[in-house]
N, CA, C and O atoms as CSV, one atom per row, in Angstrom:
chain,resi,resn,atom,element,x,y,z
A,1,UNK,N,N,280.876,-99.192,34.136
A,1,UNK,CA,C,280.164,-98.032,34.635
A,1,UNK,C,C,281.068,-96.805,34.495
A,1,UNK,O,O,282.265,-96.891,34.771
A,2,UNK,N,N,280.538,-95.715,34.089
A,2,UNK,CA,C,281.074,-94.678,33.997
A,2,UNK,C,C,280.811,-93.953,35.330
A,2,UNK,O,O,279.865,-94.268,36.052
A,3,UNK,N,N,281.680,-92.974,35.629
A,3,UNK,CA,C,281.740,-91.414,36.388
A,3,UNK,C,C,280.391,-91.019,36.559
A,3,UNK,O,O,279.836,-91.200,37.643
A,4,UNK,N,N,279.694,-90.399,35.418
A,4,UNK,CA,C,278.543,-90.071,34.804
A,4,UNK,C,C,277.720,-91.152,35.703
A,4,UNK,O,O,277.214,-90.883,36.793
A,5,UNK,N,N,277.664,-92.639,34.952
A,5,UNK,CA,C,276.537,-93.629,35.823
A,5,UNK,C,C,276.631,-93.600,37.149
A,5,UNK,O,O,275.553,-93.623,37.744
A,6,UNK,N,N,277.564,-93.559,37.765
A,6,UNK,CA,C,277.799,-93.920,39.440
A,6,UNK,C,C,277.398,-92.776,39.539
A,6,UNK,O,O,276.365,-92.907,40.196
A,7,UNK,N,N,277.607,-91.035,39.182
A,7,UNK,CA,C,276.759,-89.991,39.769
A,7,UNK,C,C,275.169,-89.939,39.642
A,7,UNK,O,O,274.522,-89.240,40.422
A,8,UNK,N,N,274.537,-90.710,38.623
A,8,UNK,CA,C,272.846,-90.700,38.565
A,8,UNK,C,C,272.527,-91.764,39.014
A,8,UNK,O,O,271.302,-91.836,39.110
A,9,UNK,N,N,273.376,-93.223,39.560
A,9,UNK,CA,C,272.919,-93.902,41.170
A,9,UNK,C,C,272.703,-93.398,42.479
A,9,UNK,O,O,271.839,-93.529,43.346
A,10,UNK,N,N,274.287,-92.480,42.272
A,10,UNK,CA,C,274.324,-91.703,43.537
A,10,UNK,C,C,272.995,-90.449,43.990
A,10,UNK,O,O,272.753,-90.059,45.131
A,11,UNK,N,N,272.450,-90.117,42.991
A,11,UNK,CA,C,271.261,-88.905,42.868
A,11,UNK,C,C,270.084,-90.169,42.925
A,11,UNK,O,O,269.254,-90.008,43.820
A,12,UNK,N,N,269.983,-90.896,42.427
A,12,UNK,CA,C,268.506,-91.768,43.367
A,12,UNK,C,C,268.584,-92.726,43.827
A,12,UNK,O,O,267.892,-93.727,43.644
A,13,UNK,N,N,269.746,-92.508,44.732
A,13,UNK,CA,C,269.646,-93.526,46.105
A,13,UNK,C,C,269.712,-92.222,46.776
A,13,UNK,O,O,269.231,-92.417,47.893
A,14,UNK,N,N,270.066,-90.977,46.665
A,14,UNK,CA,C,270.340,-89.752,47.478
A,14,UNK,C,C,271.559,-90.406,48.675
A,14,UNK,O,O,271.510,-90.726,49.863
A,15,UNK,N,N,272.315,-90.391,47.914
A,15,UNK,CA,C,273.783,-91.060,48.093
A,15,UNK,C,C,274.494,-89.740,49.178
A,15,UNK,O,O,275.691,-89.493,49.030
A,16,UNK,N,N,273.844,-89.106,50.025
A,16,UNK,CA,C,274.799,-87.630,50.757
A,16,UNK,C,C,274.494,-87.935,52.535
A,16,UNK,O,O,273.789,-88.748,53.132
A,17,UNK,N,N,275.074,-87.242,52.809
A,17,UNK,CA,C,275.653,-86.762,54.039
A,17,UNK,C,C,274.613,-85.332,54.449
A,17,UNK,O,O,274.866,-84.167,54.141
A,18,UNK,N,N,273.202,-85.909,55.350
A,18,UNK,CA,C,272.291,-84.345,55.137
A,18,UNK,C,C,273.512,-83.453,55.477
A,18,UNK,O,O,274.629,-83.830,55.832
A,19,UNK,N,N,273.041,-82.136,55.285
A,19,UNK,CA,C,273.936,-80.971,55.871
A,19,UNK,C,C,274.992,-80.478,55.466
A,19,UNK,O,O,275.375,-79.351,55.782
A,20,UNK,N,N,276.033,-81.818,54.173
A,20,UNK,CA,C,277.813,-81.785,54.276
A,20,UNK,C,C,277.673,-81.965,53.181
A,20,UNK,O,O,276.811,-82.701,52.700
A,21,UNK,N,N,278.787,-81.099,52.352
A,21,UNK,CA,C,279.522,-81.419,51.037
A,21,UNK,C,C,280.843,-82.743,51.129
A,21,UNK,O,O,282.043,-82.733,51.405
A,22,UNK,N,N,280.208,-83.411,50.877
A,22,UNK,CA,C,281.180,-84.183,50.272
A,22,UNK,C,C,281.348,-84.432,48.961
A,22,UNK,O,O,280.411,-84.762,48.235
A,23,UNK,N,N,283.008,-84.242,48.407
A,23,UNK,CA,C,283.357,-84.808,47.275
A,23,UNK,C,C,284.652,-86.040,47.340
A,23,UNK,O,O,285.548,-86.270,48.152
A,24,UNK,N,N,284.104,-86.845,45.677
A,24,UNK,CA,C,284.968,-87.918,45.469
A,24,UNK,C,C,285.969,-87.872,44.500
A,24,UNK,O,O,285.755,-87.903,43.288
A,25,UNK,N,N,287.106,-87.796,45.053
A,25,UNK,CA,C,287.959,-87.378,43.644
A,25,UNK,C,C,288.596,-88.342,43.336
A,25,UNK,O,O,289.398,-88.616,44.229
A,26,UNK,N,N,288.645,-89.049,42.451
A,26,UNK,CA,C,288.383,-89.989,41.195
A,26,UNK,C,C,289.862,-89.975,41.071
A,26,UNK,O,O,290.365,-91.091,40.939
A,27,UNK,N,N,290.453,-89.234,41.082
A,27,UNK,CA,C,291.936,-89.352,40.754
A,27,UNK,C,C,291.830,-88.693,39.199
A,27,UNK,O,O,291.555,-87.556,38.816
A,28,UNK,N,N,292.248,-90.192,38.336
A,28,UNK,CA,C,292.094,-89.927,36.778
A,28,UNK,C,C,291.263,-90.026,36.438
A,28,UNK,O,O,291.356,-90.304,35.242
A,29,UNK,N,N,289.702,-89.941,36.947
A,29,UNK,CA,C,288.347,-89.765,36.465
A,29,UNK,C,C,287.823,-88.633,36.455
A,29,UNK,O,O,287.036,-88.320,35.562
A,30,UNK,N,N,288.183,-87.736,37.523
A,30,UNK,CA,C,287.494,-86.504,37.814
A,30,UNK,C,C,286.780,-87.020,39.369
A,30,UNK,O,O,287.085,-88.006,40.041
A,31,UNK,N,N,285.611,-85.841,39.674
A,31,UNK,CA,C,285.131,-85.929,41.225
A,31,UNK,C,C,283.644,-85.925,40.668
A,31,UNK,O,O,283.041,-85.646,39.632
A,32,UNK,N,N,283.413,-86.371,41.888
A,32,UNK,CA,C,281.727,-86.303,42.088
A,32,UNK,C,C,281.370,-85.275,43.640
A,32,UNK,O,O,281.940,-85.596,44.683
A,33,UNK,N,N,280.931,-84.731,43.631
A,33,UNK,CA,C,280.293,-83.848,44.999
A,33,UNK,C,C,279.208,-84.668,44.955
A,33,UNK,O,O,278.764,-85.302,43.998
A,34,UNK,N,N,278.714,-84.578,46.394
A,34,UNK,CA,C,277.624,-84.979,47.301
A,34,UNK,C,C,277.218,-84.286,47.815
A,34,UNK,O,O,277.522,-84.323,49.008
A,35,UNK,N,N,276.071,-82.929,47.299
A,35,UNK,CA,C,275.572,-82.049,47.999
A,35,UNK,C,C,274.602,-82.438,48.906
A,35,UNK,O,O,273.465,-82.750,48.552
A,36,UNK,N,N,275.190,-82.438,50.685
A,36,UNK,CA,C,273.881,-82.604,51.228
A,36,UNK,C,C,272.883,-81.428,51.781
A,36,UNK,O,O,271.730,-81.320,52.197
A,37,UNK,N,N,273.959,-80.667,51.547
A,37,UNK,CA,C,273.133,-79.373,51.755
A,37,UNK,C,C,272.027,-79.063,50.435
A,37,UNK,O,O,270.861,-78.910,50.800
A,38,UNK,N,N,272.221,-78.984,49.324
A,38,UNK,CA,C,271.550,-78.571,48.144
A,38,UNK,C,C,270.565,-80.178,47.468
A,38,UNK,O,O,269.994,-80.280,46.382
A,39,UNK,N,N,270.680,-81.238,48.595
A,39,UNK,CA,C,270.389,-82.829,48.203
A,39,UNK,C,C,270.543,-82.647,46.688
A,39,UNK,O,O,269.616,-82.335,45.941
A,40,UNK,N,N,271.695,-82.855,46.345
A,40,UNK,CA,C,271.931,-83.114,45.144
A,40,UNK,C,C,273.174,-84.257,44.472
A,40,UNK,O,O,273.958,-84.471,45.397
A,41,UNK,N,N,273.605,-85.031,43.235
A,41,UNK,CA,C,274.816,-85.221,43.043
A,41,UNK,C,C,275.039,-84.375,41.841
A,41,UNK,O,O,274.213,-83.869,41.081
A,42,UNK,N,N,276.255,-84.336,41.837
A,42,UNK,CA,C,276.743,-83.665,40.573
A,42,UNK,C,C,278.600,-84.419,39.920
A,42,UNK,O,O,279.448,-84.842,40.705
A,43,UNK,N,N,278.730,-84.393,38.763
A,43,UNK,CA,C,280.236,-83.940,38.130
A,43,UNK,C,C,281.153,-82.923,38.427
A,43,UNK,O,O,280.993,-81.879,37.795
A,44,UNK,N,N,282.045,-82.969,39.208
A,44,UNK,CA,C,283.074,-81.875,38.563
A,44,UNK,C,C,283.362,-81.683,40.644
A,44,UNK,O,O,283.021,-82.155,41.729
A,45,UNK,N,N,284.409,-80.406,39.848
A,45,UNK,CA,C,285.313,-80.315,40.963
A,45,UNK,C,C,284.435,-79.050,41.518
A,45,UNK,O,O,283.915,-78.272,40.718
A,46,UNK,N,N,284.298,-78.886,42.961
A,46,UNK,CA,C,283.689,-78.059,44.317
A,46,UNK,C,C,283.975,-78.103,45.432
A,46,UNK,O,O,284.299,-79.220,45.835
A,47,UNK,N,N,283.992,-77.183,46.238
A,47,UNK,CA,C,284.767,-77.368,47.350
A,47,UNK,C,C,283.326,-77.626,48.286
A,47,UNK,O,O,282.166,-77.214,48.286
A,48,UNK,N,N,284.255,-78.662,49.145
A,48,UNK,CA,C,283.174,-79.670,50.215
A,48,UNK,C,C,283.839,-79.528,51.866
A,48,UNK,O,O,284.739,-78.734,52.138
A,49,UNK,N,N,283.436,-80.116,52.498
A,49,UNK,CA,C,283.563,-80.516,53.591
A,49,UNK,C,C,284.847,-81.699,54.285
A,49,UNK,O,O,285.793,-81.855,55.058
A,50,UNK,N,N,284.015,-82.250,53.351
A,50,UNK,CA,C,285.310,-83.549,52.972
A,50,UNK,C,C,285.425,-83.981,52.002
A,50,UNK,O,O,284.435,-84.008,51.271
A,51,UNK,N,N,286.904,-84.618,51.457
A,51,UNK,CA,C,287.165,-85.614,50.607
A,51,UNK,C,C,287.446,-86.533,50.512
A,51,UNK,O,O,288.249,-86.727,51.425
A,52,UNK,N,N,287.316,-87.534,49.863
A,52,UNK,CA,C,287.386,-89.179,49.849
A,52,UNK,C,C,288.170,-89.018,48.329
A,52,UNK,O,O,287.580,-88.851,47.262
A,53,UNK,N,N,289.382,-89.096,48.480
A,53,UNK,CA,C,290.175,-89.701,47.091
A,53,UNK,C,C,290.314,-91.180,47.128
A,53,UNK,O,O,290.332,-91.774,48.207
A,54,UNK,N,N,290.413,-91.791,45.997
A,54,UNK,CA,C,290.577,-93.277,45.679
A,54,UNK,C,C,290.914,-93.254,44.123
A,54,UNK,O,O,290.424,-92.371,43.420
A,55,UNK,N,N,291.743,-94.216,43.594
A,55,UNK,CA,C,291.518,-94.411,42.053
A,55,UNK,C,C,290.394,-94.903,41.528
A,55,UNK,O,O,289.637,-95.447,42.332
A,56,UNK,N,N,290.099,-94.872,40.512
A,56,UNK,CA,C,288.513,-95.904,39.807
A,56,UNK,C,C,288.416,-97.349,40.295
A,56,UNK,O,O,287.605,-98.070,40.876
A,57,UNK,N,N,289.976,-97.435,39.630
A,57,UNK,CA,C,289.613,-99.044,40.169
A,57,UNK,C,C,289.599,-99.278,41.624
A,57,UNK,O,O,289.014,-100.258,42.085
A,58,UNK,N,N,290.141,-98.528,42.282
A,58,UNK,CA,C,289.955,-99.084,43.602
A,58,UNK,C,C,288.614,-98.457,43.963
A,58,UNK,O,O,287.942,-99.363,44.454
A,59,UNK,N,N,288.109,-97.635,43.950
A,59,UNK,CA,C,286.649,-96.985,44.011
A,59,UNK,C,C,285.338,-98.579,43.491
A,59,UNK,O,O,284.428,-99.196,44.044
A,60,UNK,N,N,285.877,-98.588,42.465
A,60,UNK,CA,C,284.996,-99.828,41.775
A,60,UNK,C,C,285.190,-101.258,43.106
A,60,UNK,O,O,284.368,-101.764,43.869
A,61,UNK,N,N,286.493,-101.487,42.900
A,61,UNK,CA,C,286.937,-102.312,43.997
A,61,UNK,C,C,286.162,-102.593,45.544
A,61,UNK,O,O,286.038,-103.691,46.086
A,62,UNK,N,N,285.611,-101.041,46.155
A,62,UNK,CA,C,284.974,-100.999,47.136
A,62,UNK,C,C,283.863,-101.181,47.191
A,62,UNK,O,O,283.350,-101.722,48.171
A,63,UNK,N,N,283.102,-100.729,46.021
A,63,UNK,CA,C,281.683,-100.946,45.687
A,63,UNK,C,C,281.465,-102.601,44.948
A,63,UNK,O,O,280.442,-103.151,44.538
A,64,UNK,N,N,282.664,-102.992,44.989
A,64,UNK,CA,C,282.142,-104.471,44.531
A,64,UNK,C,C,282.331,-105.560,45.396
A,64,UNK,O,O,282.286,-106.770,45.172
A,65,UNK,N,N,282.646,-104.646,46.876
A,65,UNK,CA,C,283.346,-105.797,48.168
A,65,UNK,C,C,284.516,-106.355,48.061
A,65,UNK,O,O,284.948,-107.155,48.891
A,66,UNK,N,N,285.273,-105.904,46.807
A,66,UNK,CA,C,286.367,-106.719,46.415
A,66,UNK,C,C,287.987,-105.927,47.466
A,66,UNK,O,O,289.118,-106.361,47.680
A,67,UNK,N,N,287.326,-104.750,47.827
A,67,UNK,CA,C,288.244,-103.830,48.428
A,67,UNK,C,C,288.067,-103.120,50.301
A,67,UNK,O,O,287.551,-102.021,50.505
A,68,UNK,N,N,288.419,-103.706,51.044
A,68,UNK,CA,C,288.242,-103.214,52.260
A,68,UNK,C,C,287.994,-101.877,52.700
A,68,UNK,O,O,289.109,-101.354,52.710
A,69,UNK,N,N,287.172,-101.058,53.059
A,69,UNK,CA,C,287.645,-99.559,52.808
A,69,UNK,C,C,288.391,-99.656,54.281
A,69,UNK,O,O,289.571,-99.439,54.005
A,70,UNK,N,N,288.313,-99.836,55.467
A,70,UNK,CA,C,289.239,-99.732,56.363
A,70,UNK,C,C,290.866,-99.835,56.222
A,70,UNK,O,O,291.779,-99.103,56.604
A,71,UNK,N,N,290.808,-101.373,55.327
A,71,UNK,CA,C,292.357,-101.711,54.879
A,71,UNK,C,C,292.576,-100.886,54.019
A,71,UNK,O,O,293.786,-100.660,54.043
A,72,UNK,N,N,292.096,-100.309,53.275
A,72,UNK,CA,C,292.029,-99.288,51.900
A,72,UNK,C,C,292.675,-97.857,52.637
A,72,UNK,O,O,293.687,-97.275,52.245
A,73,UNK,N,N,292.158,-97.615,53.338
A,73,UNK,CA,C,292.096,-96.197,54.517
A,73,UNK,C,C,293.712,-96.507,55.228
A,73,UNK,O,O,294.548,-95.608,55.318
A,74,UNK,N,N,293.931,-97.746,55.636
A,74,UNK,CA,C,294.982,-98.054,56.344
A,74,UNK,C,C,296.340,-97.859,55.388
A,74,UNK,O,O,297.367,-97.282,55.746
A,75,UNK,N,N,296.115,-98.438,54.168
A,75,UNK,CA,C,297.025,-98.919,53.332
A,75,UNK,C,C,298.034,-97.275,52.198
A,75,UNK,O,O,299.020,-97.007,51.512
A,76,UNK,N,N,296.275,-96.506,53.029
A,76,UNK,CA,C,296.500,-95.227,51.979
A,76,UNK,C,C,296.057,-95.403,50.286
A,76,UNK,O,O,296.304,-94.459,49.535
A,77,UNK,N,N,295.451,-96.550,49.786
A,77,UNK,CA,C,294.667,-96.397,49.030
A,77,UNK,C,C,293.357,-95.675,48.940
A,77,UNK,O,O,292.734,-95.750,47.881
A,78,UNK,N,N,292.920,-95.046,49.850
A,78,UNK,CA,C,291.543,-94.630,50.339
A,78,UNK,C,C,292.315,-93.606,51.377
A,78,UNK,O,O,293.016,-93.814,52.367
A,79,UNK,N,N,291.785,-92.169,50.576
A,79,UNK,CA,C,292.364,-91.175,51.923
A,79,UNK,C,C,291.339,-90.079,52.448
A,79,UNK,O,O,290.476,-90.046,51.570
A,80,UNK,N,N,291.036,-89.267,53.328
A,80,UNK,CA,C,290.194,-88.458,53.537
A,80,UNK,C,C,290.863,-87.561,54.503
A,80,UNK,O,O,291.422,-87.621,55.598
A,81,UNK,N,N,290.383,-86.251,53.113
A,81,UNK,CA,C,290.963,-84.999,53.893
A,81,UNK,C,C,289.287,-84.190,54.472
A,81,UNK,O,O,288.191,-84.228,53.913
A,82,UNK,N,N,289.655,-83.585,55.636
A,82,UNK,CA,C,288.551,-82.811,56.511
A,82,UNK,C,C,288.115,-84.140,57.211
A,82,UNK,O,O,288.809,-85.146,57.354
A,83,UNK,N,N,286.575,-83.902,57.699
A,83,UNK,CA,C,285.904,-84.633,58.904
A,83,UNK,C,C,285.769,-86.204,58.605
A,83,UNK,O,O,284.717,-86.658,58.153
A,84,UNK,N,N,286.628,-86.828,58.816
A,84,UNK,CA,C,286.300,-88.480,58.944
A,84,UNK,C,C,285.207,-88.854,59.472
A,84,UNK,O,O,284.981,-90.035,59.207
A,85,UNK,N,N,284.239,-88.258,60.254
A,85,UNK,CA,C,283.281,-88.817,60.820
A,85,UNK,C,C,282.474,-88.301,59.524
A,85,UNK,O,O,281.939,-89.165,58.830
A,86,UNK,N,N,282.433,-87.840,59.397
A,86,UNK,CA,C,281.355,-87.648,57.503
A,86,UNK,C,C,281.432,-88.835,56.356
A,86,UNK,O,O,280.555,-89.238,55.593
A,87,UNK,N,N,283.356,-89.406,56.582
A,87,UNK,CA,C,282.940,-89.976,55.382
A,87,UNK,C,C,282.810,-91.301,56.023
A,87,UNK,O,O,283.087,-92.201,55.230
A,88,UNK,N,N,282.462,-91.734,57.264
A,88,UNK,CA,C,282.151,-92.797,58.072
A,88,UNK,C,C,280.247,-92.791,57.611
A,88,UNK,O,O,279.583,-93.763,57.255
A,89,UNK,N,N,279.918,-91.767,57.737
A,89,UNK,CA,C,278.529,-91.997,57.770
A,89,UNK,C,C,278.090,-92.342,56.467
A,89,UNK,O,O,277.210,-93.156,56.190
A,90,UNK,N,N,279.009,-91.423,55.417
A,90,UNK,CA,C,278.621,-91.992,53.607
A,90,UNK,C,C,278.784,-93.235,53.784
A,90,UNK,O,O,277.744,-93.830,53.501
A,91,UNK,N,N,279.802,-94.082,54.203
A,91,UNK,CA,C,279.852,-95.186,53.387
A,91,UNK,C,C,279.032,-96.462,53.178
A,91,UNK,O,O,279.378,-97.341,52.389
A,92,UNK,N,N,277.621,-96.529,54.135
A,92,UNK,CA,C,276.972,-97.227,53.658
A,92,UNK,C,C,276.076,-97.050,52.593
A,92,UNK,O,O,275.515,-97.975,52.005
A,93,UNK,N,N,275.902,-95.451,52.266
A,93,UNK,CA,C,274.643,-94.894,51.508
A,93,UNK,C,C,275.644,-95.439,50.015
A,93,UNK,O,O,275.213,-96.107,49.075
A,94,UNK,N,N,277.081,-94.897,50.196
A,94,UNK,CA,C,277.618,-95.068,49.045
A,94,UNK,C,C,277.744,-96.497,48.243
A,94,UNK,O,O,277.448,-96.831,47.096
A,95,UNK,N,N,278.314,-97.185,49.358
A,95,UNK,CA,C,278.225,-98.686,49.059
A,95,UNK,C,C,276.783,-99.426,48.328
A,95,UNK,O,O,276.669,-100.191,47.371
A,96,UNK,N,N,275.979,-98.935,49.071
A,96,UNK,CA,C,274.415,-99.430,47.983
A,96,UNK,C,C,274.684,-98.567,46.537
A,96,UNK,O,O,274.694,-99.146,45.450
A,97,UNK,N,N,274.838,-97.527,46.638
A,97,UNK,CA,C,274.448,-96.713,45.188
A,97,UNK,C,C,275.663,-97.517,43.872
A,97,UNK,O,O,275.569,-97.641,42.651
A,98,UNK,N,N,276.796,-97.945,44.934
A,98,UNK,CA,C,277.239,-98.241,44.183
A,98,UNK,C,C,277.544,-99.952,43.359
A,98,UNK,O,O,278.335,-100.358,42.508
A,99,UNK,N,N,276.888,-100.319,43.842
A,99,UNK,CA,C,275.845,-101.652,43.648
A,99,UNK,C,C,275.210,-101.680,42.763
A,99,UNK,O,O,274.334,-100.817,42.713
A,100,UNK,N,N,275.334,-102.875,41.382
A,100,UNK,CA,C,274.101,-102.999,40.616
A,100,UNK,C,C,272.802,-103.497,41.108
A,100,UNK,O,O,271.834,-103.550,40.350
């Protein structure tokens, strides 16, 4: 799966946070925003609310159950800058979208 595919799961599962920008920065992939204000997903870098950095593979890792996001969060593989309670509420919407 590409960047690209996981952002047009994320746009019809409506993968957001009503109200909050969240973006995912990919590390060496690039980011995805989660407009919940504009209900949208998109590519590329924007300033949000919060961020959820992870590498791909560990990003992939989470969406395949293979990766704890708590232990992930603990370990500092999984970090979030701004409101933690935002990216508490993504992570189930995200976890489906990111599901075959």
């Amino acid at each position: 799966m590409t960047i690209e595919e996981l952002a047009t799961k994320m746009q019809e599962s409506r993968a957001w946070v009503a109200g909050k920008r969240v973006r995912l920065d990919l590390r060496n992939q690039g980011s995805i925003l989660l407009d919940g204000v504009a209900e949208e997903v998109s590519v590329g870098e924007a300033n949000a609310d919060t961020i959820v950095s992870a590498t791909w593979d560990d990003w992939k890792a989470l969406g395949a159950g293979e990766l704890d996001p708590i232990g992930a969060f603990m370990n500092g593989r999984l970090r979030v800058e701004g409101d933690l309670s935002v990216a508490m509420q993504l992570q189930s919407a995200l976890m489906s979208s990111e599901r075959p």
